[in-house]
N, C-alpha and C positions, 0 to 999 in steps of 0.2 A: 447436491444442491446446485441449483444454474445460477449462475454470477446474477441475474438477476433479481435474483432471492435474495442476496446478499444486502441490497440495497432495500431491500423494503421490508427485511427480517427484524424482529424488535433488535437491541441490542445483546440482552440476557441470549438470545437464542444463536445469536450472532457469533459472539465469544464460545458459545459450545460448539456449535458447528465446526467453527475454526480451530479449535484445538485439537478434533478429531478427523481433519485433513491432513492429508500428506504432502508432501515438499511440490510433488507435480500436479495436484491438483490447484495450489496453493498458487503456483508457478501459472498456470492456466486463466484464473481469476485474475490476477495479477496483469496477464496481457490482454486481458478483454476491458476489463479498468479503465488501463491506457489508453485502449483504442477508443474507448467509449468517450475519452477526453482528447484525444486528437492524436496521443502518440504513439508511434508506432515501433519508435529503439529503443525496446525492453532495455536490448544489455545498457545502453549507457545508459538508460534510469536507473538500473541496478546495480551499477558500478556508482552511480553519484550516490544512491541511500547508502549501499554498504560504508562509504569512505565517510560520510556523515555520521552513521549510527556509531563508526569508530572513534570519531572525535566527539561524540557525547560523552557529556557528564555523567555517570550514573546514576549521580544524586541528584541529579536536574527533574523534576516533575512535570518538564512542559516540553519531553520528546516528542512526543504525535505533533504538536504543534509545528515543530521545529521539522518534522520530516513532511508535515503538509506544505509550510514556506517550500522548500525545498523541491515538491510535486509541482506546487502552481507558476514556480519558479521558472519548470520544464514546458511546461501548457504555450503550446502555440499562440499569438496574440489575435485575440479574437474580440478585441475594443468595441467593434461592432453589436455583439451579441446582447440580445433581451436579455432584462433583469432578472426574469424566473430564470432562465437558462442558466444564468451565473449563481442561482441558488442551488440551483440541482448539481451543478457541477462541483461546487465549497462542498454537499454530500457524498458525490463521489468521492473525492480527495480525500475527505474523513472516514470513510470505509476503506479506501484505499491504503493508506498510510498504517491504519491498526494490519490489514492482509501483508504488509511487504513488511512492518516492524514481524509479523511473526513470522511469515516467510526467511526472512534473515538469521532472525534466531536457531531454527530448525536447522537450517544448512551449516550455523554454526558449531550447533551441538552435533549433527552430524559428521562432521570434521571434525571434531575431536572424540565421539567414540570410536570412530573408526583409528585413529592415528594413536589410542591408548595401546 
């Protein structure tokens, strides 16, 4: 699937896709995401979600939320930009956010089957 599929895939097809990628393609989507929104320092986006998605609640229901704050947070300031632009962008962020919460996951579960 090309990252840009990603963003115009229903959501149902979306969630299937994604759970049947791998860590590096996962990892690939993830840096085109970025770029696609200005940024270009995967590691320290992926060093600020991990240390975020650590201090979640488990019980909290409004993580994607909480990891999208945390994206737009990272987004260069771009005050200037058309309104559609700033629509398209809120969509990235929210495909974005569901690819890196499960990117995250993966790597953590792989770190711990491996270290069993």
């Amino acid at each position: 699937m090309k990252t840009i599929d990603l963003l115009s895939c229903p959501e149902a097809v979306l969630t299937l896709e994604l759970k049947l990628m791998k860590s590096k393609e996962l990892e690939r989507h993830t840096r085109k995401l970025l770029l696609k929104l200005g940024i270009s320092d995967y590691d320290a986006v992926m060093a600020s979600v991990i240390k975020a998605i650590a201090k979640l609640d488990a019980e909290k229901t409004d993580r994607f939320s909480v990891l999208q704050e945390i994206i737009v947070s990272l987004l260069p300031d771009n005050s200037d930009e058309a309104p559609h632009s700033k629509i398209k962008h809120a969509e990235v962020v929210k495909r974005l956010a569901i690819v890196m919460m499960l990117l995250v996951a993966k790597k953590f579960h792989h770190i711990h089957s491996t270290s069993a």
